[in-house]
C-alpha positions as semicolon CSV with decimal commas, in nm:
position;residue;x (nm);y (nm);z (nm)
1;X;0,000;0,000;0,000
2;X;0,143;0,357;-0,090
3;X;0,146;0,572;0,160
4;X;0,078;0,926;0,066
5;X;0,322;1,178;0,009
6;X;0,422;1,453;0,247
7;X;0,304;1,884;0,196
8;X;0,709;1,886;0,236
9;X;0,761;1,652;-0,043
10;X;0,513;1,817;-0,258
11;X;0,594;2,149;-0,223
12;X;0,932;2,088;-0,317
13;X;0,902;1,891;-0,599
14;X;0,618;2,145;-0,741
15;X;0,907;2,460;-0,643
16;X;1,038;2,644;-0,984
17;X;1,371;2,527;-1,103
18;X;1,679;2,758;-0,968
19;X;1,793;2,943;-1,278
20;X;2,178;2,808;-1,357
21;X;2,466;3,028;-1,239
22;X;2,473;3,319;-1,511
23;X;2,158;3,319;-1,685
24;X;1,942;3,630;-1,707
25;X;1,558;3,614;-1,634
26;X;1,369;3,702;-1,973
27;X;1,165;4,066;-1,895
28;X;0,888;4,144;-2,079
29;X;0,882;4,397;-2,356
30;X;0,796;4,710;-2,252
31;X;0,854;5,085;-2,455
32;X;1,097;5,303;-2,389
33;X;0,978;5,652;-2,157
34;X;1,195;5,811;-2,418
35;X;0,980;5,644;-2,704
36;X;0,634;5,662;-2,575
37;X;0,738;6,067;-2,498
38;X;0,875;6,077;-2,885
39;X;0,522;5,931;-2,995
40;X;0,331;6,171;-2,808
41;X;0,507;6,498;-2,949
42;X;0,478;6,363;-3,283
43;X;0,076;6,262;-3,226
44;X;0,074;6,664;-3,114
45;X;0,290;6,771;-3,410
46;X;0,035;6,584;-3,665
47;X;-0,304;6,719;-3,465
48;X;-0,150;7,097;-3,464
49;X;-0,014;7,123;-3,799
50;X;-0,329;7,241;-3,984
51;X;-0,438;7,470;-3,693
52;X;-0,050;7,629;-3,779
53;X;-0,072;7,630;-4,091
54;X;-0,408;7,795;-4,100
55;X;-0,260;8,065;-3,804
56;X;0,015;8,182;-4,064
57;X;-0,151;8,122;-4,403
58;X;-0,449;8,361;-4,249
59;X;-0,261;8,632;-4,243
60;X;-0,084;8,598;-4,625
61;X;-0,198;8,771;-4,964
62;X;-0,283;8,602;-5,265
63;X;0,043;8,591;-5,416
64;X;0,209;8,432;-5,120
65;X;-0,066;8,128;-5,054
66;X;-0,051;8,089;-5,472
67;X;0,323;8,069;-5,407
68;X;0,376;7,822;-5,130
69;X;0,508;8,091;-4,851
70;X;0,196;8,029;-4,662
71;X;0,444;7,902;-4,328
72;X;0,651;8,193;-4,384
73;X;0,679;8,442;-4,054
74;X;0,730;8,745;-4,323
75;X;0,453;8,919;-4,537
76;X;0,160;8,985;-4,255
77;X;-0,106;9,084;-4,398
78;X;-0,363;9,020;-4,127
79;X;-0,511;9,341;-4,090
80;X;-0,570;9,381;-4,478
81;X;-0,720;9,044;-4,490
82;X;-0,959;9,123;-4,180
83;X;-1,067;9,446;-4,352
84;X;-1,139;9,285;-4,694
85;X;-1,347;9,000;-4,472
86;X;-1,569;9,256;-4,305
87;X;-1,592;9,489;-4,686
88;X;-1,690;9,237;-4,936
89;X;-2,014;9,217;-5,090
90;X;-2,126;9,448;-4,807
91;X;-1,964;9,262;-4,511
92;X;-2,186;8,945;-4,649
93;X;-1,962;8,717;-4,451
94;X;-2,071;8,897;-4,091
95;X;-2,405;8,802;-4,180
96;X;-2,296;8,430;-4,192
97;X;-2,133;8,427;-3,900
98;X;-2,409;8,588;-3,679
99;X;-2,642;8,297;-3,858
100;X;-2,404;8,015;-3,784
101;X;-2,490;8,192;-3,392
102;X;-2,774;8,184;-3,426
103;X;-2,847;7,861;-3,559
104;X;-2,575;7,698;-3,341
105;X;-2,627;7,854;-2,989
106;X;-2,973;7,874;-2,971
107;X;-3,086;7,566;-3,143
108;X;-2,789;7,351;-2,938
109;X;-2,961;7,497;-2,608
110;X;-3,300;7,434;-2,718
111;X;-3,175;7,082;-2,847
112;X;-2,992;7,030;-2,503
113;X;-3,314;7,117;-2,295
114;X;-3,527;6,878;-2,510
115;X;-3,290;6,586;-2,495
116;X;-3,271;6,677;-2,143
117;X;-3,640;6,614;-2,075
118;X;-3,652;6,317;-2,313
119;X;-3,382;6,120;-2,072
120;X;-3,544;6,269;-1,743
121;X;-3,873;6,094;-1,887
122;X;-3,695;5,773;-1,992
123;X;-3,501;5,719;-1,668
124;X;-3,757;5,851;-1,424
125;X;-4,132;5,770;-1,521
126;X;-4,247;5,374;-1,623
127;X;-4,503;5,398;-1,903
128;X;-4,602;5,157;-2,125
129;X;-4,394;5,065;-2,414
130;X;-4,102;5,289;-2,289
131;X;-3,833;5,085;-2,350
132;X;-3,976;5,030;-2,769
133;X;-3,970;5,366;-2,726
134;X;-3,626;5,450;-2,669
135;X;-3,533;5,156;-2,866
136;X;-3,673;5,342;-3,181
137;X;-3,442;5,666;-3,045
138;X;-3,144;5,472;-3,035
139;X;-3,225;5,337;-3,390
140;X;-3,202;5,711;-3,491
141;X;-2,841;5,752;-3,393
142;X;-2,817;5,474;-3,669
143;X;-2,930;5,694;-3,930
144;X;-2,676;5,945;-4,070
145;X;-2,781;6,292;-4,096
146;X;-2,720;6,341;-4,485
147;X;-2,955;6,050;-4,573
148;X;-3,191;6,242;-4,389
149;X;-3,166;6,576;-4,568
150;X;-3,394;6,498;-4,873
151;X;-3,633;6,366;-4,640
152;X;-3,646;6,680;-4,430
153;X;-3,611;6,878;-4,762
154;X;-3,940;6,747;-4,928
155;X;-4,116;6,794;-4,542
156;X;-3,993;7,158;-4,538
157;X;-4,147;7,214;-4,873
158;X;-4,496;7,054;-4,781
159;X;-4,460;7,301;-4,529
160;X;-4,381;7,589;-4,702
161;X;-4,008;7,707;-4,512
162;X;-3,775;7,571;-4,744
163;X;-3,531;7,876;-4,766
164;X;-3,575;8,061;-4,462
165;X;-3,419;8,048;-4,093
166;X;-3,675;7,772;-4,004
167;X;-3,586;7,525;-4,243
168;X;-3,236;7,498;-4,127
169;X;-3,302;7,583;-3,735
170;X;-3,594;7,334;-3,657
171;X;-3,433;6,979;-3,802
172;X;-3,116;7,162;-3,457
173;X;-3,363;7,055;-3,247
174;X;-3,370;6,660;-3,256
175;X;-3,070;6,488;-3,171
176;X;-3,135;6,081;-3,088
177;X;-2,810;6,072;-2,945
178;X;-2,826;6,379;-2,714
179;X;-3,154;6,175;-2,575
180;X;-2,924;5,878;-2,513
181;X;-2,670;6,068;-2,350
182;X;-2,926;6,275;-2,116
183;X;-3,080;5,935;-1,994
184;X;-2,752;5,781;-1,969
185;X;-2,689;6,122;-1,722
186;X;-2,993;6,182;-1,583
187;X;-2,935;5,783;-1,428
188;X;-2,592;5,896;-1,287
189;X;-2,697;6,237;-1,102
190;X;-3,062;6,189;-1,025
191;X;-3,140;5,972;-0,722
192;X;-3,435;5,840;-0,719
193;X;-3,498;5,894;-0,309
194;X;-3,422;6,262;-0,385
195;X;-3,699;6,262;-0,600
196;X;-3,934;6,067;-0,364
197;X;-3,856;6,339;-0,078
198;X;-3,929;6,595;-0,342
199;X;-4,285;6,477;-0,392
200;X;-4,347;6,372;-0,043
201;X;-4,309;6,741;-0,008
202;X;-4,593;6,858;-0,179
203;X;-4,379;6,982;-0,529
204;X;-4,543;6,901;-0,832
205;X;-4,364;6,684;-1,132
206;X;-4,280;6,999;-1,326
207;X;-4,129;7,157;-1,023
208;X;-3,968;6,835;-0,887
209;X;-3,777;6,847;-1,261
210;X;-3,719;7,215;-1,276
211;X;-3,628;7,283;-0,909
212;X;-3,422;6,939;-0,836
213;X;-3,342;6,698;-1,182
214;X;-3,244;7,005;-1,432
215;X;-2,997;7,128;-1,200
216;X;-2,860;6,784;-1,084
217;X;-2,800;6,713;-1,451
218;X;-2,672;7,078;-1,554
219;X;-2,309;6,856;-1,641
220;X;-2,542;6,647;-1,884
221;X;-2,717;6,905;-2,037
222;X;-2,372;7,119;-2,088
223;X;-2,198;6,768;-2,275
224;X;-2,556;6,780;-2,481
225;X;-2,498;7,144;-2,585
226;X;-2,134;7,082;-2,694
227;X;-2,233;6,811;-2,941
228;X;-2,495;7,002;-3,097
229;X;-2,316;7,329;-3,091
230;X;-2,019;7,127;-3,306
231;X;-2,262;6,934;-3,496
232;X;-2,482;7,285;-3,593
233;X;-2,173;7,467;-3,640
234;X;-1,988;7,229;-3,885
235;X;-2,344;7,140;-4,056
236;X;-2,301;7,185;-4,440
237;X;-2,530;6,959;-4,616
238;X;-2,872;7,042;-4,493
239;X;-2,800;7,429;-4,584
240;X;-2,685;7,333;-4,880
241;X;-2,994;7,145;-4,979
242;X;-3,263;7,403;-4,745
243;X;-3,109;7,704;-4,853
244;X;-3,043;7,923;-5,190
245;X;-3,026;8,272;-5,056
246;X;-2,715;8,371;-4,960
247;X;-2,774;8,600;-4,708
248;X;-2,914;8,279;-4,482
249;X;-2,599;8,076;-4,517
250;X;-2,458;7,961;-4,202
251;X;-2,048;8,026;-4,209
252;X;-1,958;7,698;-4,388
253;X;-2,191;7,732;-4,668
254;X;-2,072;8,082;-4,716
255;X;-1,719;7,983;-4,721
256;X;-1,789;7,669;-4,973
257;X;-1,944;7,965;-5,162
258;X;-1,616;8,150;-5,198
259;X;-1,431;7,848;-5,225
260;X;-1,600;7,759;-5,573
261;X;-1,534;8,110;-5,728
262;X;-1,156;8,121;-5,584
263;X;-1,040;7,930;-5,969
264;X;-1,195;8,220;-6,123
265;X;-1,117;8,482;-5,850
266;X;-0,782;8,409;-5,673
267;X;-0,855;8,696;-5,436
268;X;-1,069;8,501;-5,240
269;X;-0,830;8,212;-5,135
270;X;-0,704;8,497;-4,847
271;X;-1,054;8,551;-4,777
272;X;-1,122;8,195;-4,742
273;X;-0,848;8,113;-4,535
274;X;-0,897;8,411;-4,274
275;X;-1,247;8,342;-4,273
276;X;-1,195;7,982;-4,158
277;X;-0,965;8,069;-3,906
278;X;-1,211;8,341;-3,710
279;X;-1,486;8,007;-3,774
280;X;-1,280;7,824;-3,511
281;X;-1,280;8,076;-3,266
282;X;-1,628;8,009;-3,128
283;X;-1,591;7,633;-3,099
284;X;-1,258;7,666;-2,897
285;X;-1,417;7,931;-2,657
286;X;-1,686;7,717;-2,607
287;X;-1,523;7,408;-2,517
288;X;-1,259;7,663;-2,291
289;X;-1,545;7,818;-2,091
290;X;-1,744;7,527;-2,013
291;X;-1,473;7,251;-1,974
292;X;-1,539;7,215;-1,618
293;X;-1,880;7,097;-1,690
294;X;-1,864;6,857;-1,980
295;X;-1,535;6,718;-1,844
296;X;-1,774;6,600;-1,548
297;X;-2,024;6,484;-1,746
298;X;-1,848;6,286;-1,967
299;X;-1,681;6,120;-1,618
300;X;-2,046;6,032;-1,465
301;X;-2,151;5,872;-1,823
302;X;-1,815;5,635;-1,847
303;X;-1,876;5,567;-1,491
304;X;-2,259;5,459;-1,521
């Protein structure tokens, strides 16, 4: 009969193998700090060179951007080019740019507020077929704008708006995705035994969301407007296909404008460029101001 073996036997005969006299344990394969640091400036380089390019090309003349001196430090001619934006065709391209602010900052808030109460209504209230429901919202972040246009288009006609501030600012207003994202929030930052106390309390529904959710969710809502403000801001196609009078065009279309005529009038490539460089400023100033909030919001969202 064998008699079983010792822990002390077993342990030592399960113990790793000494390594022999002068061999070198195998480390794993890691990156150099030195590399990894070497990646990341040149990651930087890449993502910066067309904002500097577009910083020193803005403020060259015709002749030099024709030329190729368009990273040159000499020639400024920033203050001419400024002038000639604000002068031709009777300062036209002001005009665009107080549309695309228009159409951008009010219709992103507006768009933020409605996702906002979308998501509060998803998360908070149980009605029947809710989840279908948001099921057929998150089958609309499926559906790419610009296959939507001619849609819209032909509904903007039955309705008479096609080519006016309505045709362009109304379609602002819907964003599937900002619903997701507001739900997705309003989950994270409203507790539901807040909301009990709240109506224990005597305050109505509308109150109970005014007073309590909207400001619990302010990060949420602030991450909403950001998308749509970028998304509004960049749009090209829908004014393209709402709109034919130029004094309507958001800043894109009015620069795509000027773009088409530069073969035939190289004067407007300086016009073009500084024009595109004062269209960044708003995004950037947005994203500055209100970093605190959406970099909050977009923490509660990967955490939920």
């Amino acid at each position: 009969m064998t008699m079983p073996s010792s822990p002390k036997r077993t342990a030592a005969r399960t113990k790793p193998p000494t390594p022999a006299p002068g061999h070198r344990a195998r480390r794993p394969w890691t990156l150099s700090k030195a590399a990894v640091n070497g990646a990341l400036v040149l990651t930087t380089l890449y993502t910066l060179l067309p904002l500097g390019w577009l910083l020193t090309a803005a403020a060259k003349n015709t002749a030099d951007l024709l030329g190729g001196n368009s990273l040159t430090a000499s020639n400024f001619h920033l203050g001419q080019n400024l002038h000639d934006l604000a002068t031709t065709d009777g300062g036209i391209y002001v005009r665009w740019y107080l549309n695309s602010l228009l159409y951008a900052g009010i219709g992103a808030a507006l768009c933020a507020f409605v996702c906002i109460c979308a998501g509060y209504a998803f998360e908070v209230y149980a009605f029947r077929g809710k989840e279908k429901l948001f099921g057929l919202v998150l089958l609309g972040v499926l559906v790419p704008t610009t296959a939507l246009a001619l849609p819209m288009y032909l509904l903007a006609s039955k309705v008479g708006i096609v080519n006016t501030f309505w045709s362009v600012f109304i379609p602002s207003l819907v964003n599937p995705f900002g619903v997701y994202l507001a739900r997705v929030f309003c989950a994270g930052y409203v507790p539901g035994e807040v909301l009990e106390a709240a109506r224990v309390d005597g305050a109505s529904e509308l109150r109970t969301f005014w007073s309590i959710g909207l400001k619990m969710v302010m990060p949420g809502f602030v991450t909403v407007f950001l998308f749509q403000f970028t998304a509004i801001w960049n749009s090209f196609f829908l004014p393209l296909v709402m709109l034919s009078n130029n004094r309507l065009f958001p800043v894109s279309l009015g620069l795509y404008a000027w773009n088409t005529q530069t073969h035939a009038e190289p004067t407007f490539y300086p016009l073009v460029v500084t024009g595109s460089l004062l269209a960044v400023i708003p995004l950037v100033v947005a994203f500055v101001v209100l970093q605190r909030h959406w970099k909050a919001g977009l923490t509660a969202g990967s955490v939920k």
